[in-house]
C-alpha positions in Angstrom: 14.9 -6.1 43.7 13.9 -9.2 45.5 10.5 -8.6 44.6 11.3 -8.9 40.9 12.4 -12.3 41.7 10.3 -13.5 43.7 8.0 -12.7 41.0 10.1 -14.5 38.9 9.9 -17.8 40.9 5.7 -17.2 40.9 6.0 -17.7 37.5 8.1 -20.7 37.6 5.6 -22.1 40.0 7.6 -21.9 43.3 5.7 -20.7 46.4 8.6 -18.0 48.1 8.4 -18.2 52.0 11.0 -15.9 53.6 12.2 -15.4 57.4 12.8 -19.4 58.1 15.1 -20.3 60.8 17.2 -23.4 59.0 19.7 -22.5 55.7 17.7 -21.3 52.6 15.9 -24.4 51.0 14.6 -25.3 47.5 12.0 -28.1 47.3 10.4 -29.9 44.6 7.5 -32.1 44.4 8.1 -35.6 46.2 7.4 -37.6 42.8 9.9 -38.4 39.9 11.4 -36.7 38.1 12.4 -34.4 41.4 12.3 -30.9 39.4 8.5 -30.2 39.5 8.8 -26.9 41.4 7.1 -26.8 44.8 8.9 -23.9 47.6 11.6 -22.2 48.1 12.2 -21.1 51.9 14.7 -18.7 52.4 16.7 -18.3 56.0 15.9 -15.0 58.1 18.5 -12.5 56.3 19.6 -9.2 58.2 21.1 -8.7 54.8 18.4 -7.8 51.8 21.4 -8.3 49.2 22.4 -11.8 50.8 18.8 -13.0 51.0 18.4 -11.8 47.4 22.1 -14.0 46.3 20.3 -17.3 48.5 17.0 -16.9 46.0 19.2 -16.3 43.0 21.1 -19.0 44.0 17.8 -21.7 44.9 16.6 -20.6 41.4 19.7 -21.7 39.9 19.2 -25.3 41.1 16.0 -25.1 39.4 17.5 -24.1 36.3 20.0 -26.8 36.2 17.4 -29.5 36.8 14.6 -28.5 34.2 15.8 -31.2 32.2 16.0 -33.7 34.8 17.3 -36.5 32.3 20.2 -34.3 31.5 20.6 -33.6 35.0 20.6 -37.0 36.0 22.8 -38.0 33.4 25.4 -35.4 34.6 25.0 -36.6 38.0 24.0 -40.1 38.6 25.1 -40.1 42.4 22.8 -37.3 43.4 19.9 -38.8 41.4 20.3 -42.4 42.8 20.3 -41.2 46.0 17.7 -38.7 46.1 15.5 -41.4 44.5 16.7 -44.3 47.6 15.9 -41.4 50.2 12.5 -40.2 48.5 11.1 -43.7 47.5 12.3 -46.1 50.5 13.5 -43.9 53.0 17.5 -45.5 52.3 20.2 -42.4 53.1 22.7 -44.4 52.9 23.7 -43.4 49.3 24.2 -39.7 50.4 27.3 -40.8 52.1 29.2 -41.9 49.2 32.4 -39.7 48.3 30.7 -39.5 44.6 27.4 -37.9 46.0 29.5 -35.2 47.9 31.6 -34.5 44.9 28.5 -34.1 42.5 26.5 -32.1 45.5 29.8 -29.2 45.3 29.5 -29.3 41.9 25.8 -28.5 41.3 26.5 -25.8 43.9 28.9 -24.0 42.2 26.7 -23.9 38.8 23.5 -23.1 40.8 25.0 -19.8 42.1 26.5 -19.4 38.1 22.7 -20.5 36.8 21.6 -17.7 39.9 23.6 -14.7 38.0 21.8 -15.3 35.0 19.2 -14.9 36.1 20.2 -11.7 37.8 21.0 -10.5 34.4 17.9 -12.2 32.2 16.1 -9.9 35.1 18.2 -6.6 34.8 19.4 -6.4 38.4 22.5 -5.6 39.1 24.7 -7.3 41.4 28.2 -6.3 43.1 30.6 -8.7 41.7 32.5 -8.5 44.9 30.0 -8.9 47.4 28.2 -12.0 44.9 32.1 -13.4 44.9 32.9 -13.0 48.6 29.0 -14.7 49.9 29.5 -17.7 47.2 33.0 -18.7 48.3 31.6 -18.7 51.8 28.7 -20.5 50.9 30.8 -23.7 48.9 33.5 -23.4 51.0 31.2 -25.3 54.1 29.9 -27.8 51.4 33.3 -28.2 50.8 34.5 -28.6 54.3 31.5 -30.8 55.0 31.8 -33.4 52.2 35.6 -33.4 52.8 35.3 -34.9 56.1 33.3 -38.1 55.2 
């Protein structure tokens, strides 16, 4: 199944890497708008079905930001500061409570986006088992952004 979407992501011009030692990763290409696709690197799984949810899920990002003026019009604190980090090195705009509420947010619609395209793609996906590695997933974005 994972091939299917890695295929998928070939075709959407992302480079797949798999077996990396840090949390699964999507980047784009360092110039604006930040949705021109570039890698996705996905952590070292002892779990085909969970490394298969991470790509779905990385793919969703990409999905929501296709339209990058829509996506920066639905979140302006994200695109601010991904601009202040990318152009002049400033994080300090990734501290703001607005940036951590807009970061949870595009989570929880990239791992939406991420199912379907699990259905566009005809693979089939235990509702439990997608339900149980999400709420795992957001909940430490959750617990992260609530303690600044």
């Amino acid at each position: 199944m994972i091939d299917k979407v890695i295929k998928y992501a070939n075709k959407e011009g992302f480079t797949v890497t798999r077996g990396g030692k840090g949390p699964s990763t999507i980047s784009w290409i360092e110039e604006r708008p930040y949705n021109v696709p570039d890698r996705i690197q996905l952590k070292k799984h002892n779990n085909p079905t969970h490394e298969l949810l991470d790509l779905l899920h990385e793919l969703g990002h990409h999905q929501i930001r296709k339209n990058y003026h829509a996506y920066c019009a639905k979140n302006p604190a994200v695109a601010l500061a991904e601009h202040m980090e990318y152009t002049q090195g400033i994080m300090l705009y990734k501290r703001r409570k607005e940036y951590g509420v807009e970061t949870v947010r595009e989570e929880y619609e990239a791992w939406d986006k991420g199912m379907q395209i699990a259905r566009k793609l005809r693979i089939n996906i235990d509702s439990d088992t997608y339900r149980k590695y999400y709420t795992k997933s957001i909940s430490s974005y959750m617990q992260y952004y609530g303690k600044k």
